[in-house]
C-alpha angles and dihedrals in degrees: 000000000000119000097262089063104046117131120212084256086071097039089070090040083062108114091209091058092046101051087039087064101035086056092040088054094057093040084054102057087049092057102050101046082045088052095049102028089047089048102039094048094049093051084043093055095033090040087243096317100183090216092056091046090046091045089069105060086048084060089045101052115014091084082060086065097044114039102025088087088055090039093060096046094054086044095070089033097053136057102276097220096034082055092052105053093043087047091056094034100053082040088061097043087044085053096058094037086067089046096064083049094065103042092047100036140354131002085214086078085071085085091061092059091065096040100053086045085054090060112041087050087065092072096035098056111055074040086069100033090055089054088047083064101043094048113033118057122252089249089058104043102090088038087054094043076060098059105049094040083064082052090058085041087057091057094044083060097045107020099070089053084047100048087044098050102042088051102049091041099044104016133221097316100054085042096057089039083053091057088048094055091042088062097046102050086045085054093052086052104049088063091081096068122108120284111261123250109250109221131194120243132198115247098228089059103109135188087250100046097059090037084060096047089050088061085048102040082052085048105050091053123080098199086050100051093046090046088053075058095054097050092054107057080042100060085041087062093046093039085056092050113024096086086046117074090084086055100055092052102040098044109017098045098021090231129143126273100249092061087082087081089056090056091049086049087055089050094045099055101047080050092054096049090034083053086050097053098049088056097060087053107031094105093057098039120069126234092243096049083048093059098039096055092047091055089045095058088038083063095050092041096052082045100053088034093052089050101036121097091180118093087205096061091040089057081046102054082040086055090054079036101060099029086074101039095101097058086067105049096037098050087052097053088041093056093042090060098036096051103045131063117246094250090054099049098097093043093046081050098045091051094044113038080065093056088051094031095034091051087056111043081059104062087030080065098063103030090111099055081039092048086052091047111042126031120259083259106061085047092054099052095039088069087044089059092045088054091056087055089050089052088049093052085046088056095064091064086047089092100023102054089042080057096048096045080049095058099049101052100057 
């Protein structure tokens, strides 16, 4: 059965799939246990300082910024699935390096857990995007976005209450031994993949070099370039809000912290069946209407979110919010892979996770003085405005990419 011809049955039947899953499963676990056990101690030991919160996201986040241009680059220089497997394995030793730090000196090394996973994730990642185009077939690729987007959904539902649980019942050291185990056992599974090719490369090709042709093959390219766009107002919008769920439940509705994880649950479900609707219709929508339509009612949820009191209505607008989720998410990763050749995915990545990633480190930087300077309302729609910006950028690649699948497929 060539690849043109493959029925979902034998989708699933794909060993990269598979493996891809299994692995995706225990990363997740380690994420989420790292996302809640990390935030809830730090506001446990700052008594919900809003520098330190939003401190955790920079850690988070800012090594997306700086090494995803070196990431990418390596991605399509490296063996994909060598790269994997080292990516997960030196994030668990580094887990429970910082472990021993903490036990033996000083709770401020729990930042570091989050920071060396960051960067290590962004070689990892393009690795396993490349892998996604060499061994799924095009007509596959936004149905299985989907699918592992509803993965992702599942773990939005469950991994808040984990993260929760495993952190009130064992406390900060089994937590971070839980993220240790979690990348181990990703890494052990990632050894199942396929073999990599291994492909002959020309010796004057330098680091540099290539580093050099990914920022002009984004260039040259005008979908590219708008989607880089896209992906900057963008992080500005998350960057703004991203420190400031807690918030919202804490000051705005006087309700307790760990509420946050019922409002990721929320979120969560409507992703899950929102995952599961776009991949009914992923095959009749295109990539670029998918996005748009997510940043639109991105745009309606931070505003009704930014003006509500009610936490019924807030679970309400993060409902809308996360329904359409998916079309965000998978709309960007189907672009990417539609528009760039297979030797150029870890170096597209690479240039335009840091537009998305860079733009809101930025403003996740300064949440905290934002957050002492405007109300949680103006912050909020002003995301939502910046969202609007991002579905009117998206507007300009609707004719141009269906011309361009036109033209390829004739």
């Amino acid at each position: 059965m060539t690849k043109s011809t493959m029925s979902m049955s034998s989708f699933f039947r794909n060993r990269f799939v598979r493996v891809i899953i299994a692995s995706s499963i225990f990363l997740q676990i380690g994420i989420w246990v790292r996302n809640f056990a990390i935030l809830l101690f730090v506001m446990e030991k700052t008594n919900n300082n809003p520098i330190a919160v939003s401190l955790i996201s920079v850690a988070e986040f800012a090594p997306i910024f700086i090494f995803s241009f070196i990431g990418g680059t390596f991605a399509d220089r490296w063996r994909p699935k060598r790269t994997m497997v080292w990516c997960d394995l030196l994030s668990a030793i580094s887990v429970f390096a910082v472990l021993l730090t903490i036990i033996f000196a000083t709770w401020e090394a729990v930042f570091f857990v989050t920071f060396i996973s960051s960067i290590l994730s962004q070689f990892s990642q393009p690795s396993a995007m490349k892998l996604f185009k060499v061994h799924v077939p095009e007509e596959f690729m936004q149905t299985g976005m989907a699918i592992f987007q509803t993965l992702m959904s599942i773990f939005m539902i469950i991994g808040p209450a984990l993260g929760t649980i495993v952190f009130q019942k064992f406390g900060i050291d089994i937590s971070i031994s839980v993220m240790g185990v979690a990348f181990l056992l990703s890494a052990s599974v990632l050894t199942l993949l396929p073999a990599d090719e291994i492909i002959e490369k020309k010796e004057t090709n330098h680091f540099l070099e290539e580093l050099k042709e990914g920022f002009a093959y984004v260039w040259q390219q005008r979908e590219l370039t708008i989607l880089g766009s896209v992906f900057a107002v963008s992080g500005l919008a998350v960057g703004i809000i991203q420190p400031l769920g807690v918030f919202l439940i804490v000051e705005r509705l006087g309700l307790p912290k760990e509420n946050l994880q019922l409002l990721l649950m929320v979120n969560g479900a409507a992703m899950f069946i929102g995952g599961g609707l776009v991949m009914t219709i992923s095959k009749k929508v295109m990539p670029q209407k998918l996005l748009a339509i997510g940043l639109i009612v991105n745009t309606i949820s931070m505003i009704g979110m930014g003006l509500s009191s009610s936490w019924i209505i807030i679970l309400l607008f993060q409902f809308l919010n996360g329904f359409f989720m998916p079309c965000i998410q998978i709309g960007i990763n189907t672009l990417i892979l539609q528009l760039t050749k297979s030797e150029f995915v870890g170096r597209v990545n690479g240039v335009l996770n840091p537009m998305f990633m860079g733009f809101m480190v930025i403003t996740m930087s300064i949440t905290g003085w934002l957050k002492s300077q405007f109300s949680l309302t103006i912050l909020y729609i002003s995301a939502g405005i910046l969202f609007l910006i991002g579905a009117m950028l998206t507007s300009l690649i609707f004719n141009t990419s269906m011309s361009r699948e036109i033209d390829s497929a004739e």
